[in-house]
C-alpha positions as CSV (number, residue, x, y, z in Angstrom):
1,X,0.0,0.0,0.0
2,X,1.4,3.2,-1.4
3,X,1.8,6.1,1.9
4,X,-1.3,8.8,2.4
5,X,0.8,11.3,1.2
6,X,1.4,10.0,-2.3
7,X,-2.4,9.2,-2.4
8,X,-2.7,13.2,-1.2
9,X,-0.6,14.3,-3.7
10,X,-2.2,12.1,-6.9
11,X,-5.2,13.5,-5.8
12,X,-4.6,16.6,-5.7
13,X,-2.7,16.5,-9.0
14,X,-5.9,14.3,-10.5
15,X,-9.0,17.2,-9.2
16,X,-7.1,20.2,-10.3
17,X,-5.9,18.4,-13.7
18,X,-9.2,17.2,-14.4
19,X,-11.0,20.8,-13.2
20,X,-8.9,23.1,-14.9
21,X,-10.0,20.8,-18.1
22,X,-13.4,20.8,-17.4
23,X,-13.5,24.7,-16.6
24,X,-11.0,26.0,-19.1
25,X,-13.9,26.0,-21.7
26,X,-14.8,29.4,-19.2
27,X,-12.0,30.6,-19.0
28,X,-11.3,29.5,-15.5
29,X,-8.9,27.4,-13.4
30,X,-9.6,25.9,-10.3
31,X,-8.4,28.3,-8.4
32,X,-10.1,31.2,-10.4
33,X,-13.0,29.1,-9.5
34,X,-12.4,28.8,-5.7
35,X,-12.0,32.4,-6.0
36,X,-15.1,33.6,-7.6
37,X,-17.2,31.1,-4.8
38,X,-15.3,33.3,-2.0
39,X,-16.2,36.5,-3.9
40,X,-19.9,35.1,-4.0
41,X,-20.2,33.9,-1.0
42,X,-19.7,37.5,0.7
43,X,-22.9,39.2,1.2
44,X,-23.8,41.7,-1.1
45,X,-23.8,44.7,0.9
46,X,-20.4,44.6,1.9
47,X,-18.1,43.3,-1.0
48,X,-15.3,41.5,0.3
49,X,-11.5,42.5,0.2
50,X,-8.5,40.9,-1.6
51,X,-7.0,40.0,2.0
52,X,-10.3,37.9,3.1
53,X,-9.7,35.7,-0.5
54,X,-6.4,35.5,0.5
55,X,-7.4,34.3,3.9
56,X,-9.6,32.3,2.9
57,X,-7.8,30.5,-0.1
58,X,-4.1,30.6,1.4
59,X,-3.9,26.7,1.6
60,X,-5.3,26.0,-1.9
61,X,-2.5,28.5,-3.6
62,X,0.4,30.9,-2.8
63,X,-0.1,34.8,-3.0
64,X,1.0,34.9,-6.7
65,X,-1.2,32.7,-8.1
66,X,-4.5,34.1,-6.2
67,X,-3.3,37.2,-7.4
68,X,-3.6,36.1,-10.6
69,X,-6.7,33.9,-10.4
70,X,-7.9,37.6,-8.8
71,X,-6.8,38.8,-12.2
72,X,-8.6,36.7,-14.6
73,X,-12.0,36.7,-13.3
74,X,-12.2,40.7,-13.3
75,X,-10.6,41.1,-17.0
76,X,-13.5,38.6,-17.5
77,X,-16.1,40.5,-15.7
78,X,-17.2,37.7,-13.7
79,X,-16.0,40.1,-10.4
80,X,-15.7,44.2,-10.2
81,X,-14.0,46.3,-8.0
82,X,-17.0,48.1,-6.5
83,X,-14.2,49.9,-4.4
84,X,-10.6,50.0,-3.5
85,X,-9.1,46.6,-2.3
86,X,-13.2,44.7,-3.0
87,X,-14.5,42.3,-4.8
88,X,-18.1,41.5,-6.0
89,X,-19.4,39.7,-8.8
90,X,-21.1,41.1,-11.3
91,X,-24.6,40.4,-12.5
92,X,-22.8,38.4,-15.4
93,X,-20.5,36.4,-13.1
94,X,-23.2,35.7,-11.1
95,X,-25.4,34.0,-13.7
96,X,-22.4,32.5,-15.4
97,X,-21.3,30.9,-11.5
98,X,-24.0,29.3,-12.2
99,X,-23.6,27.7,-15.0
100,X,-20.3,26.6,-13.8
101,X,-22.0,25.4,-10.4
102,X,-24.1,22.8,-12.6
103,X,-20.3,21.4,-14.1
104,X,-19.0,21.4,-10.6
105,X,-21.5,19.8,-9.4
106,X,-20.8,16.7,-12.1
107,X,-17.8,16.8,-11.1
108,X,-17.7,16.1,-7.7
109,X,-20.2,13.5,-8.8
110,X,-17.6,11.6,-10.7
111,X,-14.9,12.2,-8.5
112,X,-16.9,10.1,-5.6
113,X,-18.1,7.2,-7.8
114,X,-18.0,4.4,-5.6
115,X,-17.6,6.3,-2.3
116,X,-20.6,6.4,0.3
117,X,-21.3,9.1,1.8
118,X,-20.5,8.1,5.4
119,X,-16.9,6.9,3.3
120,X,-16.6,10.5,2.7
121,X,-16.9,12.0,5.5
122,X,-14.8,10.2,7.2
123,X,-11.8,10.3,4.4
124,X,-12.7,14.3,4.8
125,X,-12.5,14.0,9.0
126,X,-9.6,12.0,8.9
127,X,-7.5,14.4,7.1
128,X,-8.6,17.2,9.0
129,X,-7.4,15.5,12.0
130,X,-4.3,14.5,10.9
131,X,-3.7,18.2,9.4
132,X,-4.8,19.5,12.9
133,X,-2.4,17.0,14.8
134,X,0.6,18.4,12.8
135,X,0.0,21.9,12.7
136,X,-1.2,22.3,16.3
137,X,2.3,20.3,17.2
């Protein structure tokens, strides 16, 4: 039996291969995608700020490449600046989230062929725990 961490890493490798495939056709990547769920996730009334998608994204990606997933998805329109240091999606990226949402949701569909839910959950609480243990050491 091969170690968690090179099952970690083909995974990994394997849902952001197979994502950035599936979502390019928008003009996305995963993280591009992660991004734009943060951005619309925020309530509208107060637009959330580059530093809370940093917060929350900062185990998916390093600092250049949010920056750069930040990037894409306002040269595309799916986000605006509706001030300095904000982000909120646009009408546009809202309907087109969407869209994507429906893909995603495929997706994760395929990617857990096979796998109960109770299977899931624990796969999901085990690694949690064993993140936990390590950084909390």
């Amino acid at each position: 039996m091969k170690p968690i961490g090179y099952w970690l890493n083909r995974t990994d490798k394997a849902l952001t291969g197979y994502m950035n495939g599936m979502l390019a056709e928008f003009g996305l990547t995963r993280t591009a995608w992660q991004v734009l769920n943060v951005v619309g996730a925020a309530a509208t009334d107060t637009p959330i700020t580059d530093d809370d998608v940093r917060t929350a994204l900062s185990a998916n990606a390093d600092a250049a490449t949010l920056a750069a997933a930040v990037d894409t998805v306002l040269a595309d329109g799916w986000a605006t600046r509706p001030g300095p240091g904000r982000l909120a999606l646009t009408s546009d990226g809202e309907h087109r989230l969407a869209v994507v949402a429906e893909r995603v949701h495929a997706f994760r569909e395929l990617s857990t062929v096979g796998i109960t839910p109770d299977e899931y959950r624990t796969a999901v609480t085990v690694l949690e725990r064993m993140t936990r243990n390590l950084e909390d050491h």
